[in-house]
C-alpha positions as CSV (number, residue, x, y, z in Angstrom):
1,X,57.7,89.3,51.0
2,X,61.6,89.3,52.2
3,X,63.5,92.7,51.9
4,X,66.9,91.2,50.3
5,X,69.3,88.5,51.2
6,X,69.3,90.3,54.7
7,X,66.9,88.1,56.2
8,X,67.9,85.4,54.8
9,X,70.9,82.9,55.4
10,X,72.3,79.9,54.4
11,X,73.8,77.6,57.3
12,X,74.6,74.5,55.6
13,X,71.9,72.6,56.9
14,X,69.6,75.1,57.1
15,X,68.6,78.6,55.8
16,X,68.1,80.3,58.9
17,X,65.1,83.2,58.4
18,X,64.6,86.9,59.8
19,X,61.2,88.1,60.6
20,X,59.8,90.6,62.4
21,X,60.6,94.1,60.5
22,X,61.5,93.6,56.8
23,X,60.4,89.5,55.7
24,X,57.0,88.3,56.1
25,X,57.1,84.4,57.3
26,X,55.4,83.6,54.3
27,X,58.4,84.3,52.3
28,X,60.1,81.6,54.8
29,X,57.5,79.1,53.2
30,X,58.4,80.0,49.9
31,X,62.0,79.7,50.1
32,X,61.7,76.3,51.8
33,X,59.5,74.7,48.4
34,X,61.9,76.4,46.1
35,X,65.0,75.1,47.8
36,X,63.9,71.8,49.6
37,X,65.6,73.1,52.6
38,X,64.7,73.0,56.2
39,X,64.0,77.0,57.4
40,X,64.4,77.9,60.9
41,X,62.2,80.8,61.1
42,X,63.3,83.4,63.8
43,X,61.6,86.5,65.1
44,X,63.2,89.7,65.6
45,X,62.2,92.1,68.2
46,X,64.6,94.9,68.6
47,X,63.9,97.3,65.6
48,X,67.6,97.9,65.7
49,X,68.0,95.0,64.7
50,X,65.8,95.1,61.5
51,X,67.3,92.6,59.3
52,X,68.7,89.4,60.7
53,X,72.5,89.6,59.5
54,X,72.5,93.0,61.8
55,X,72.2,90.5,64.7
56,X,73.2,87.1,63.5
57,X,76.0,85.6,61.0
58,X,77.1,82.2,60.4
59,X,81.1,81.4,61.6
60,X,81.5,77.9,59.9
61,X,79.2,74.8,58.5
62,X,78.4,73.8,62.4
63,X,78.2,77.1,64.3
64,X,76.6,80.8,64.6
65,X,77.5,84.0,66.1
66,X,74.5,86.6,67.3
67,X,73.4,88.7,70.0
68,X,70.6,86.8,72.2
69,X,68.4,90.2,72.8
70,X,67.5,91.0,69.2
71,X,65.3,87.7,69.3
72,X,62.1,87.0,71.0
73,X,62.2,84.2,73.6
74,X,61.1,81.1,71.4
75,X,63.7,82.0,68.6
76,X,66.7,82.2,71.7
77,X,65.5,78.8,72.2
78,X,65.5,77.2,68.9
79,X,68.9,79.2,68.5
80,X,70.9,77.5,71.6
81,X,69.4,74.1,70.8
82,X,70.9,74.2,67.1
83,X,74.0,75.7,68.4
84,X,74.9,75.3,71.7
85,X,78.7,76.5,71.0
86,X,77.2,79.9,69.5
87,X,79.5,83.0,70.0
88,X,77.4,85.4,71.5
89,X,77.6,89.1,70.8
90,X,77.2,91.8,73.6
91,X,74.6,94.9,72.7
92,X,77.9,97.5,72.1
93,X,79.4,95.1,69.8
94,X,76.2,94.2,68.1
95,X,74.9,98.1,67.8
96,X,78.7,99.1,66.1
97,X,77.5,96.2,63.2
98,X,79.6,93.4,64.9
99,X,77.1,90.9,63.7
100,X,76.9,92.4,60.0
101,X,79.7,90.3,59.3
102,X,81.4,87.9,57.6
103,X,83.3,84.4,57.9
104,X,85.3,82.1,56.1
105,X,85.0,79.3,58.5
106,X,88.1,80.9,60.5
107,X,88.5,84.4,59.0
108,X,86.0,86.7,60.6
109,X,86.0,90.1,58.7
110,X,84.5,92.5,61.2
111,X,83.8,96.0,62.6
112,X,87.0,97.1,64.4
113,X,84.5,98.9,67.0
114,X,83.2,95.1,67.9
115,X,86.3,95.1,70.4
116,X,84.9,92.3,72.9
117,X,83.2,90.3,70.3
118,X,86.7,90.2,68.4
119,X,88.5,88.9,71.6
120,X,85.6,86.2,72.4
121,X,85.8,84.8,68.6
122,X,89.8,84.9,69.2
123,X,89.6,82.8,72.3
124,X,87.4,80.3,70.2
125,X,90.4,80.1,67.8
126,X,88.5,82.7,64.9
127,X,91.1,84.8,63.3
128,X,88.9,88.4,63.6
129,X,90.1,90.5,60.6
130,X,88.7,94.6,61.3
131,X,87.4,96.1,58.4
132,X,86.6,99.5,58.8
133,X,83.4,100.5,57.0
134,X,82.2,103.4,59.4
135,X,80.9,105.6,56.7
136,X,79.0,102.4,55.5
137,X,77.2,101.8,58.6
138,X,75.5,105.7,58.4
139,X,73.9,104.0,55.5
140,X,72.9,101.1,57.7
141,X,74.9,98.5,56.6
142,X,77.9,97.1,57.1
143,X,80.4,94.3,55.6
144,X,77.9,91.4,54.9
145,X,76.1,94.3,52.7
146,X,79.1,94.9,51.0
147,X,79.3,91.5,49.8
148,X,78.2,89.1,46.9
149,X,78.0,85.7,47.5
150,X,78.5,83.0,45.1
151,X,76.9,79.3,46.0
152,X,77.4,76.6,44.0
């Protein structure tokens, strides 16, 4: 079973997979035979961090923002082997939805509260856009819920 797109994200070359709370890894197998692509399955272990895009979101085809804590050892691993140049998030940034968010590859639409994540994707040449959703996150959510996305 997996609980909305929320567990579920497209990298490019992979779709990267949340476990733990809301997706069953059986749901990871199923996606995989639909799509014919490679999922990186990844375990969750902060119940804050329920849903994968609360602690994880993709910046551009080769790289990955997240917060190292919300993950259990193994997925840390797998995580800095496929990307070594991650951004990573502190717990204050993460908790204010800082990871619940959104890129175009060098726009990073974002939770004005994630203050120190904003600077470190600045420094790495990101262009952090705040969006201010505060009400939105009493619900839980954040930008990447307010989104559709449209694949090709």
């Amino acid at each position: 079973m997996s609980e909305g797109e929320g567990d579920l994200i497209p990298t490019g070359r992979y779709v990267l997979a949340g476990t733990g709370f809301r997706t069953t890894r059986e749901a990871h197998r199923e996606v995989q035979e639909f799509f014919g692509v490679p999922v990186i399955s990844l375990t969750l272990v902060d119940p804050y961090f329920y849903h994968l895009d609360t602690a994880l979101f993709v910046l551009d085809e080769d790289n990955v923002c997240y917060y190292p804590e919300a993950f259990s050892p193994g997925s840390r691993e797998v995580l800095a082997r496929l990307y070594p140049e991650a951004v990573l998030a502190t717990r204050e940034d993460a908790m204010t939805f800082g990871l619940n968010s959104v890129s175009d590859g060098l726009h990073v639409f974002i939770a004005p509260q994630a203050k120190e994540l904003a600077s470190r994707l600045a420094e790495r040449g990101y262009v952090p856009v705040p969006v201010d959703l505060s009400e939105f996150h009493k619900a839980g959510g954040g930008i990447k819920c307010c989104t559709q996305e449209i694949r090709s």
